[in-house]
Biopython code that builds the backbone (N, CA, C, O; Angstrom):
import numpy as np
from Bio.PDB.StructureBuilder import StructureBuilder

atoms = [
    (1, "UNK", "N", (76.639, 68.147, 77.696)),
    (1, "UNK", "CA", (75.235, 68.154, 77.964)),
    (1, "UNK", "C", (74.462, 67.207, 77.051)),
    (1, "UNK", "O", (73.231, 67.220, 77.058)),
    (2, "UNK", "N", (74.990, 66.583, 76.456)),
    (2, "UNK", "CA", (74.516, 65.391, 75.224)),
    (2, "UNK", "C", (73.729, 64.341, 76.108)),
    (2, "UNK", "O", (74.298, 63.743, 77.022)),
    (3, "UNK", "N", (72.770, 64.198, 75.884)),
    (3, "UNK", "CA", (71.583, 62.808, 76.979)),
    (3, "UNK", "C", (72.022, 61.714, 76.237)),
    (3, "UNK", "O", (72.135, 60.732, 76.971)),
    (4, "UNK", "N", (72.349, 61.461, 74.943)),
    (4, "UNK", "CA", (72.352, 60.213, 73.748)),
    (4, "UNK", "C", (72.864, 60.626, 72.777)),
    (4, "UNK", "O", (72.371, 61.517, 72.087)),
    (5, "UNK", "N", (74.439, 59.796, 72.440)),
    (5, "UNK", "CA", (74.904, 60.679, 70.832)),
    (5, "UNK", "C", (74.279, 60.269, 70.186)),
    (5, "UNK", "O", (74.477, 60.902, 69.149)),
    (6, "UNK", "N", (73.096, 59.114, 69.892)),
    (6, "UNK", "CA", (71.959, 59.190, 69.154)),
    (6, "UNK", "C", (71.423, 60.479, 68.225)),
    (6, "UNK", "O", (71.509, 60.676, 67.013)),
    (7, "UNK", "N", (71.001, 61.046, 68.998)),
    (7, "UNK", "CA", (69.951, 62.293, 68.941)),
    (7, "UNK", "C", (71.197, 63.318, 67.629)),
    (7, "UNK", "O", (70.631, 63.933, 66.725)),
    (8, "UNK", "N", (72.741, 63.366, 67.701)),
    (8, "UNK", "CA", (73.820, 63.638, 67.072)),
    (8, "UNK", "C", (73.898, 62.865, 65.678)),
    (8, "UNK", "O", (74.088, 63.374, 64.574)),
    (9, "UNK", "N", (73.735, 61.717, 65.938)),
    (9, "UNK", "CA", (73.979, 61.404, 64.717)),
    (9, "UNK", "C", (75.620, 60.150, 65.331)),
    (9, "UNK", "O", (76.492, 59.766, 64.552)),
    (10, "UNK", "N", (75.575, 59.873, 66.536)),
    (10, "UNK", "CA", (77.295, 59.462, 67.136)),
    (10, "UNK", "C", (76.018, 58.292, 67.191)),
    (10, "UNK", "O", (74.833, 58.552, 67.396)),
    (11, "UNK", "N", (76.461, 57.283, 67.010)),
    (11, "UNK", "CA", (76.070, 55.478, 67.086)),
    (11, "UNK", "C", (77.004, 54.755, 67.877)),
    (11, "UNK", "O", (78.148, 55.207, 67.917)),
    (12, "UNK", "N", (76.730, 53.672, 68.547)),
    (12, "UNK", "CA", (77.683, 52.557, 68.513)),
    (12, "UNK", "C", (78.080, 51.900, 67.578)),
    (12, "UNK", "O", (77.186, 51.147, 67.193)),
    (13, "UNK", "N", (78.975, 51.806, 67.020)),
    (13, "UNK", "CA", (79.273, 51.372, 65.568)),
    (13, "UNK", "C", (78.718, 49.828, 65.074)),
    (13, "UNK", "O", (79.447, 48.989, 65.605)),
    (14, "UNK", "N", (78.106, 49.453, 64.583)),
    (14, "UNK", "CA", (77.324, 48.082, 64.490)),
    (14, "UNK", "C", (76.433, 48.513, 64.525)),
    (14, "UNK", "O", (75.834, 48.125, 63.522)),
    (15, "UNK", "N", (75.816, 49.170, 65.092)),
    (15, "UNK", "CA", (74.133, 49.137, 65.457)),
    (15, "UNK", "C", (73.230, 50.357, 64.694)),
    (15, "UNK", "O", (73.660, 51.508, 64.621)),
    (16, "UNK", "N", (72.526, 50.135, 64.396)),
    (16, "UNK", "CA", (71.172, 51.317, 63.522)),
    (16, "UNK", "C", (70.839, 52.263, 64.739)),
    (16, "UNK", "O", (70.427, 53.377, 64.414)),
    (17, "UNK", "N", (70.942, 52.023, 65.980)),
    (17, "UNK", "CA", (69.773, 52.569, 66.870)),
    (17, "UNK", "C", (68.893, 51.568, 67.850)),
    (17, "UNK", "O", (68.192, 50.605, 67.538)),
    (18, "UNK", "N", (69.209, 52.200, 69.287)),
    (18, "UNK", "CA", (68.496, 51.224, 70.156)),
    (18, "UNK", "C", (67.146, 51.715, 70.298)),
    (18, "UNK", "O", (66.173, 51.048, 69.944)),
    (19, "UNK", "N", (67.047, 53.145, 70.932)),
    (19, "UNK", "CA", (66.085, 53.974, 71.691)),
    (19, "UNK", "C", (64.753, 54.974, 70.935)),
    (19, "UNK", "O", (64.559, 55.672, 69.940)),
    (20, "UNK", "N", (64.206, 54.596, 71.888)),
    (20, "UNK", "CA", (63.023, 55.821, 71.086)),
    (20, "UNK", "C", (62.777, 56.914, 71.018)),
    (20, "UNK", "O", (62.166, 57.405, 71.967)),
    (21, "UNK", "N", (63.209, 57.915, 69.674)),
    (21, "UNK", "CA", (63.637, 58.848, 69.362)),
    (21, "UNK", "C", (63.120, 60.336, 70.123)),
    (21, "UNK", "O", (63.735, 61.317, 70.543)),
    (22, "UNK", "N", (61.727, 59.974, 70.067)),
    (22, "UNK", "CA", (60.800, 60.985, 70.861)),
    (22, "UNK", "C", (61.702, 61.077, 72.670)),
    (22, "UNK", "O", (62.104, 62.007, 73.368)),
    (23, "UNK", "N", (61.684, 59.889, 72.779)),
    (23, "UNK", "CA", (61.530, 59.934, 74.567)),
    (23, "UNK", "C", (63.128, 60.757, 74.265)),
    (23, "UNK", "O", (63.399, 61.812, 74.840)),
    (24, "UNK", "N", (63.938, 60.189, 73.439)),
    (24, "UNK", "CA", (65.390, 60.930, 73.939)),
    (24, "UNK", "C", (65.308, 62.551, 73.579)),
    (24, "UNK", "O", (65.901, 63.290, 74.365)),
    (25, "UNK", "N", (64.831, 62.975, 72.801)),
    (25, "UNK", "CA", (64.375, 64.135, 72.264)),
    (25, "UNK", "C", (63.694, 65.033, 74.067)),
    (25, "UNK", "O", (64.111, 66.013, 74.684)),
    (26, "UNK", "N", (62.844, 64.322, 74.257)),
    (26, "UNK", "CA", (62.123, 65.133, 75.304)),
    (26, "UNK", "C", (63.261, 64.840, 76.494)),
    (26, "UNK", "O", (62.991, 65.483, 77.509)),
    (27, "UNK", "N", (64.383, 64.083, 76.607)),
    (27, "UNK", "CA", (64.956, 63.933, 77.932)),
    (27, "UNK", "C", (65.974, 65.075, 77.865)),
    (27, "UNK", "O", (66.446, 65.697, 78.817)),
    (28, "UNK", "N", (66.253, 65.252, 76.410)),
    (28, "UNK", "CA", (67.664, 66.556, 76.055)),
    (28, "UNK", "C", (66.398, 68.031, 76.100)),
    (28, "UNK", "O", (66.660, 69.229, 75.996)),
    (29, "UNK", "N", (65.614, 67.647, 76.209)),
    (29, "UNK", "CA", (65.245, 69.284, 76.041)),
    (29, "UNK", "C", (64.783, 69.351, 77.655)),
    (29, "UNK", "O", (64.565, 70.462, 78.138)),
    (30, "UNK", "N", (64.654, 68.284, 78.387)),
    (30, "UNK", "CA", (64.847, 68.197, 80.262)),
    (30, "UNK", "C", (65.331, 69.118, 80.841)),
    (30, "UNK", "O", (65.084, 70.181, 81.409)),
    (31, "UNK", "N", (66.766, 67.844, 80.300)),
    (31, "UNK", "CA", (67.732, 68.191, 80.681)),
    (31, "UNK", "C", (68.967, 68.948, 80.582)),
    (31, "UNK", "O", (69.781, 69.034, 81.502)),
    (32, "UNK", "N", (69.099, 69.554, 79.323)),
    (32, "UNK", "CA", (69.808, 70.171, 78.579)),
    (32, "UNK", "C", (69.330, 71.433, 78.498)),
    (32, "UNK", "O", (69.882, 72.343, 79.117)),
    (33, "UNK", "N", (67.869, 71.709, 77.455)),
    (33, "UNK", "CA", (67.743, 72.782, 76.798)),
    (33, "UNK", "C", (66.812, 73.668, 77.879)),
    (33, "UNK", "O", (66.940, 74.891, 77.833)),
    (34, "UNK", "N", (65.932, 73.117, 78.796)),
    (34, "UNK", "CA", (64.901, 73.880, 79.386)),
    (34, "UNK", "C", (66.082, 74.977, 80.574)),
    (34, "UNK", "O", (65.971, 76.181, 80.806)),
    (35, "UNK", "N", (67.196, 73.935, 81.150)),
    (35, "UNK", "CA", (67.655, 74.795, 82.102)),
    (35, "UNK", "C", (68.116, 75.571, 81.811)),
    (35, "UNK", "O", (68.071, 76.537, 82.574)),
    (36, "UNK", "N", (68.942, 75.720, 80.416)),
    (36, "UNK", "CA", (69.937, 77.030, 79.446)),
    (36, "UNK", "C", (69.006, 77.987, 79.032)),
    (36, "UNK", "O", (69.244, 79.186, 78.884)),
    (37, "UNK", "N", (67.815, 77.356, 78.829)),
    (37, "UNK", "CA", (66.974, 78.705, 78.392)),
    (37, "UNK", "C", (66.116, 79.777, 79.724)),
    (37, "UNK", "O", (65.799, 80.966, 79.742)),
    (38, "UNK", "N", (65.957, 78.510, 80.843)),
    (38, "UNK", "CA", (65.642, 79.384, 82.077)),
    (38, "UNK", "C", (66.178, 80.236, 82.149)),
    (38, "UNK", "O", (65.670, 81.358, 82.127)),
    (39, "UNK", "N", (67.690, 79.940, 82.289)),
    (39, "UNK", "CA", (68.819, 81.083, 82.638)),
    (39, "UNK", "C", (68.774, 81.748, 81.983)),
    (39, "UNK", "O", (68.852, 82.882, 82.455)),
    (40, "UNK", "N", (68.642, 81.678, 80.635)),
    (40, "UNK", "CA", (68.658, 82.611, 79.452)),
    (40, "UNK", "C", (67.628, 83.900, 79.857)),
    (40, "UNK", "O", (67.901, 85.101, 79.851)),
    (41, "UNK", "N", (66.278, 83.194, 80.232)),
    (41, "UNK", "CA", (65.420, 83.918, 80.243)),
    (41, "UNK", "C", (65.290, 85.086, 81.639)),
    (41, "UNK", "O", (64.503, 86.032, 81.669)),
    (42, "UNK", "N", (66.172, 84.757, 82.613)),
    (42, "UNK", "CA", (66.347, 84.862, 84.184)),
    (42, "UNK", "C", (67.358, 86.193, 83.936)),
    (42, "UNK", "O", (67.253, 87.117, 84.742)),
    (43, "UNK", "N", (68.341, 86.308, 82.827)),
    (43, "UNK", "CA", (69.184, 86.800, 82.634)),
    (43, "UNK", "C", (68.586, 88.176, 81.609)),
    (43, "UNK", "O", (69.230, 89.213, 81.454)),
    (44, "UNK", "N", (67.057, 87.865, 80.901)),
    (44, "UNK", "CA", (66.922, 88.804, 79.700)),
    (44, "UNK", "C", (65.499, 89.970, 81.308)),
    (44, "UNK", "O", (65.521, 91.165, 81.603)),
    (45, "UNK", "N", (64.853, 89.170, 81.689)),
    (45, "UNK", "CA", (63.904, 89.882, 82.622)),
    (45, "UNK", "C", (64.616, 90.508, 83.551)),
    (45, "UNK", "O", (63.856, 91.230, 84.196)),
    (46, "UNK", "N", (66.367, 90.619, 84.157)),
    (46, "UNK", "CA", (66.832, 91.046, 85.223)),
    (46, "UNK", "C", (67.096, 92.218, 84.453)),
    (46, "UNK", "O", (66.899, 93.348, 84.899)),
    (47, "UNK", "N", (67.718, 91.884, 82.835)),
    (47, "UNK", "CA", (67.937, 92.757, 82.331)),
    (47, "UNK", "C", (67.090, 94.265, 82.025)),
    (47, "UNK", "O", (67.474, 95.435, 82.032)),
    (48, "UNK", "N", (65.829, 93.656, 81.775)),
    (48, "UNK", "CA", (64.543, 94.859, 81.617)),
    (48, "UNK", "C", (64.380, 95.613, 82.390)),
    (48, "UNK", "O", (64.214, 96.810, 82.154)),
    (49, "UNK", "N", (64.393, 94.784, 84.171)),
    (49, "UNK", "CA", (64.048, 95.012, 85.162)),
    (49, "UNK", "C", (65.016, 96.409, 85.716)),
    (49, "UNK", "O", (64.869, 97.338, 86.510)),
    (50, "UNK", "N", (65.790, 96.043, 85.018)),
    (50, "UNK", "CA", (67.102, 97.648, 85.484)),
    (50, "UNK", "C", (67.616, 98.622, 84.881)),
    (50, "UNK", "O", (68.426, 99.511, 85.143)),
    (51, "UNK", "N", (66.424, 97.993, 83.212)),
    (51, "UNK", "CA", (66.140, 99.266, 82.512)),
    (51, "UNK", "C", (64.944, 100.184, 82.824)),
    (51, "UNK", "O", (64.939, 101.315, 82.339)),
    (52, "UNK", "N", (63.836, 99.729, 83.677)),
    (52, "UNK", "CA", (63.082, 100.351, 84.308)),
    (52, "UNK", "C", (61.849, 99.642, 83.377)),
    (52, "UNK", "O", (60.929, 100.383, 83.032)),
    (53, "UNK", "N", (61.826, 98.425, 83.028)),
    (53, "UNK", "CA", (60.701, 97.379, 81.767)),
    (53, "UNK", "C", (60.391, 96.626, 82.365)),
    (53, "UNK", "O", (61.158, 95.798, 82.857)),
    (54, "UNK", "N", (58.627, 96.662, 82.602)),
    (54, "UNK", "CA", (58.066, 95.395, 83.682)),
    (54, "UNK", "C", (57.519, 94.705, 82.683)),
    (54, "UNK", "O", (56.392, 94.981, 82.273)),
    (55, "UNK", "N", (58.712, 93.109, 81.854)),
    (55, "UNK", "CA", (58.428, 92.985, 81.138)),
    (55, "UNK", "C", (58.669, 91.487, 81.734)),
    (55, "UNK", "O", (59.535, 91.392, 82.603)),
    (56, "UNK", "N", (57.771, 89.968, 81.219)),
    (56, "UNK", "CA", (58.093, 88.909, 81.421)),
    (56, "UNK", "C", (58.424, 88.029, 80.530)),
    (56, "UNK", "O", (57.661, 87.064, 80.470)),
    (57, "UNK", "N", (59.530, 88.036, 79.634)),
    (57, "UNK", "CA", (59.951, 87.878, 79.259)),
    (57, "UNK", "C", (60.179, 85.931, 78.803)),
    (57, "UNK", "O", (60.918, 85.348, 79.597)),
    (58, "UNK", "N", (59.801, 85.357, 78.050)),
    (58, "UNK", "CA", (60.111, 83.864, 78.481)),
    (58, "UNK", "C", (60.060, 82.812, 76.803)),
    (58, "UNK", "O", (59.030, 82.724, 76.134)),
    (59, "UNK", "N", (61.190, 82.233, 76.477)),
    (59, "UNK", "CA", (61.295, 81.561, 75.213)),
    (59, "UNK", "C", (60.362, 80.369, 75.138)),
    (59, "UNK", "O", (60.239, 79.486, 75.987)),
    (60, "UNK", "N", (59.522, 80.524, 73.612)),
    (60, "UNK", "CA", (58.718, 79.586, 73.821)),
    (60, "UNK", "C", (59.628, 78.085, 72.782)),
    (60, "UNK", "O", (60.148, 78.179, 71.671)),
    (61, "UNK", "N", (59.538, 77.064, 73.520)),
    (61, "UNK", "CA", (60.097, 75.737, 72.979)),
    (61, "UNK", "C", (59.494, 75.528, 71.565)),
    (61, "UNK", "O", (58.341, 75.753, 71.198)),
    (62, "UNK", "N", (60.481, 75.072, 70.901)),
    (62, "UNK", "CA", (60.026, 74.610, 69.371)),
    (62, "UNK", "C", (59.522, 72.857, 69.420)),
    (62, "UNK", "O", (60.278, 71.939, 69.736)),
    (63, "UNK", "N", (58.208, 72.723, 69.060)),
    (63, "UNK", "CA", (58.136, 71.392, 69.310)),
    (63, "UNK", "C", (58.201, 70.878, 68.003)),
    (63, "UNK", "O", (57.697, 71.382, 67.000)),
    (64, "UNK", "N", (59.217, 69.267, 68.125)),
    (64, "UNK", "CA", (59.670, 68.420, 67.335)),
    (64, "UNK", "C", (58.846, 68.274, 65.975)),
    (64, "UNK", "O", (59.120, 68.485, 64.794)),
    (65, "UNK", "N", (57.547, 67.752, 66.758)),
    (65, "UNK", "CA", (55.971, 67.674, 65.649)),
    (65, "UNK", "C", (56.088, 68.904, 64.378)),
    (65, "UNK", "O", (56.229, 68.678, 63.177)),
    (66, "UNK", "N", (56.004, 69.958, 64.905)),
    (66, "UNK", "CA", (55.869, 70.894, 64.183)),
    (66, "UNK", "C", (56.839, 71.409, 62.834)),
    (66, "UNK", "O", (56.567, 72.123, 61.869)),
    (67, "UNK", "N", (58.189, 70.640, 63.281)),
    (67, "UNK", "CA", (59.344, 70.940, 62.333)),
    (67, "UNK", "C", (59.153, 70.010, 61.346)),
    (67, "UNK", "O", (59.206, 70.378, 60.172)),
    (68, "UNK", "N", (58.921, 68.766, 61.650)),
    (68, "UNK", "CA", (58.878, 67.591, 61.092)),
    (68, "UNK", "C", (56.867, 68.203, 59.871)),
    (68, "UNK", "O", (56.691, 68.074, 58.660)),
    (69, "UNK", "N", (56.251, 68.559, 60.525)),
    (69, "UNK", "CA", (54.910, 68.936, 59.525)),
    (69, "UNK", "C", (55.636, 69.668, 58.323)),
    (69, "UNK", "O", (55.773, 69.080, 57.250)),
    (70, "UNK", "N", (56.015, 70.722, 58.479)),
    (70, "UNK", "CA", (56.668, 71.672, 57.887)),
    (70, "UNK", "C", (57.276, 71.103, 57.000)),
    (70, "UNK", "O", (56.741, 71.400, 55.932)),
    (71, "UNK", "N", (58.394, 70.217, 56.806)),
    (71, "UNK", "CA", (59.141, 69.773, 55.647)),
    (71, "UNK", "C", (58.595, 68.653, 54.981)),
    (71, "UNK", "O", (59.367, 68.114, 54.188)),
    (72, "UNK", "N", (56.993, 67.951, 55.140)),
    (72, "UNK", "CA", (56.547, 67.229, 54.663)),
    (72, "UNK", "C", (56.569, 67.728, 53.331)),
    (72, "UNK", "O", (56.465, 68.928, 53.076)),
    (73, "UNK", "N", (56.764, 66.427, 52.086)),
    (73, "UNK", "CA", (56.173, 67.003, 50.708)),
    (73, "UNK", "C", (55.068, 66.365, 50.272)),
    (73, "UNK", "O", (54.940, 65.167, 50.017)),
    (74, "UNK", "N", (54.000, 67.542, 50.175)),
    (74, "UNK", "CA", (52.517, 67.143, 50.245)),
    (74, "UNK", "C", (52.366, 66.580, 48.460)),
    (74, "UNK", "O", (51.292, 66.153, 48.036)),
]
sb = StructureBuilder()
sb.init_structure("model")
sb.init_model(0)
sb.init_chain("A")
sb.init_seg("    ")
for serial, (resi, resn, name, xyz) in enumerate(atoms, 1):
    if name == "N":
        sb.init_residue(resn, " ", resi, " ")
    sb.init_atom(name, np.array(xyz, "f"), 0.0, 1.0, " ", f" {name:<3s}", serial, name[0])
structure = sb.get_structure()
């Protein structure tokens, strides 16, 4: 499910980096992370639902920005 071994830390050997980090970032969380967590989430509300819990249940995404604020040293 890897969009760019970029985003890993895997390079073409020679090269620093072609792509822009953001756009590959938002194409793995597309394509990768949004559909695993649908299911995830498809799988936790069926679950409630047949414990007798009218509950809607749904993971909220960690955005990039926010991790990156956080470890600034002010």
């Amino acid at each position: 499910g890897v969009t760019t071994g970029e985003l890993f830390g895997i390079n073409v050997p020679g090269k620093l980096g072609t792509g822009d980090f953001a756009t590959q970032v938002e194409a793995f969380q597309k394509f990768v992370i949004q559909p695993s967590t649908s299911f995830i989430d498809s799988i936790i509300n069926k679950l409630f639902k047949l414990n007798g819990l009218d509950v809607n249940f749904t993971t909220t995404p960690i955005e990039l920005e926010s991790i990156t604020n956080q470890n600034k040293i002010i």
